[in-house]
Structures are given as C-alpha cells and as structure tokens.
C-alpha positions as CSV (number, residue, x, y, z in Angstrom):
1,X,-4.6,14.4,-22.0
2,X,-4.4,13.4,-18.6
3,X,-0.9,12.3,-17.7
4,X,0.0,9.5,-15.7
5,X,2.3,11.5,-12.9
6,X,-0.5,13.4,-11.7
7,X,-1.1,12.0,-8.2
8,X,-5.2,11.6,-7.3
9,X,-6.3,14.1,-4.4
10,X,-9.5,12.5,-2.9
11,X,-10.6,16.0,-1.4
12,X,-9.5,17.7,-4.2
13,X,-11.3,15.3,-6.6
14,X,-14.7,16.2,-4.1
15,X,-14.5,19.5,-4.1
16,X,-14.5,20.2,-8.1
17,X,-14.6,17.5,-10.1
18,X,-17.8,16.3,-9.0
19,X,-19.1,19.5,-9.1
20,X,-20.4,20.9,-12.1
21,X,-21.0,24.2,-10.8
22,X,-17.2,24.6,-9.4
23,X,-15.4,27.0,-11.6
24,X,-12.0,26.2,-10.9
25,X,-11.6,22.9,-10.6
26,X,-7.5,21.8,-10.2
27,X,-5.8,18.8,-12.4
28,X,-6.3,15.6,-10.5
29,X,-5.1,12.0,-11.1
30,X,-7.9,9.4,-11.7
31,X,-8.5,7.2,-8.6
32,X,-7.3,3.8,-8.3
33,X,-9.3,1.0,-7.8
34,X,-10.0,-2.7,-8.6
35,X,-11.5,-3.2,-12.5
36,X,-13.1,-6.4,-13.4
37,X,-13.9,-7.5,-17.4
38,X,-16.9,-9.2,-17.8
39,X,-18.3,-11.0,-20.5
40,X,-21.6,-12.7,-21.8
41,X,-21.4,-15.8,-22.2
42,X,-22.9,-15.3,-25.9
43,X,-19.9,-13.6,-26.5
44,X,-17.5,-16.2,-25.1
45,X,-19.2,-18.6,-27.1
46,X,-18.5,-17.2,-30.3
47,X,-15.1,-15.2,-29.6
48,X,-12.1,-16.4,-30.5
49,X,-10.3,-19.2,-27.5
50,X,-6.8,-16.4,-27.7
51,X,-9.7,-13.5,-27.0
52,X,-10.9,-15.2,-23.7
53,X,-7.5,-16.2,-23.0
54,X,-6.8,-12.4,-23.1
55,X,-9.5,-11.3,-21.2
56,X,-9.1,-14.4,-18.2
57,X,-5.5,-12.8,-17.4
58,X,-6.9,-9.9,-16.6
59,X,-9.2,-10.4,-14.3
C-alpha cells in the first residue's frame, strides 16, 4: 500500500510509471490535483437528501 509520506516526483512518475516496459520503476506519490463528484440527476432524485448533502460539501 502506497503510503501517504511518499512525496510525487513528476519526472520520476514519466519515466517509469507510465511506462510499461520500464523495469525498475521507483515508489512515487500519486499526483495532486483538483477532484470533482458528479452525479446524475436520476440518482439525486432518488438518493437520500443527507447523501447529496454529503456529496455537495465536497465538491
């Protein structure tokens, strides 16, 4: 499992994790970036009003 302390290396994460032929790829944080939830609006119809409430706060 990936732990949280490992720092992302951009070049690092170019040079071997992306690349399925590298054979020695080095441990590498996951990159940060902006996530967004979406949801139908079938769903937020017939969810629960505490599920969308849930889902609004996070953005």
């Amino acid at each position: 499992m990936l732990q949280p302390t490992i720092p992302h290396d951009a070049a690092e994460w170019k040079r071997s994790i992306t690349n399925f032929a590298c054979h020695n790829p080095k441990v590498n944080g996951w990159a940060i970036d902006n996530v967004m939830t979406v949801v139908t609006k079938q769903f937020a119809d017939m969810t629960s009003p505490e599920v969308m409430v849930y889902f609004n706060k996070r953005g």
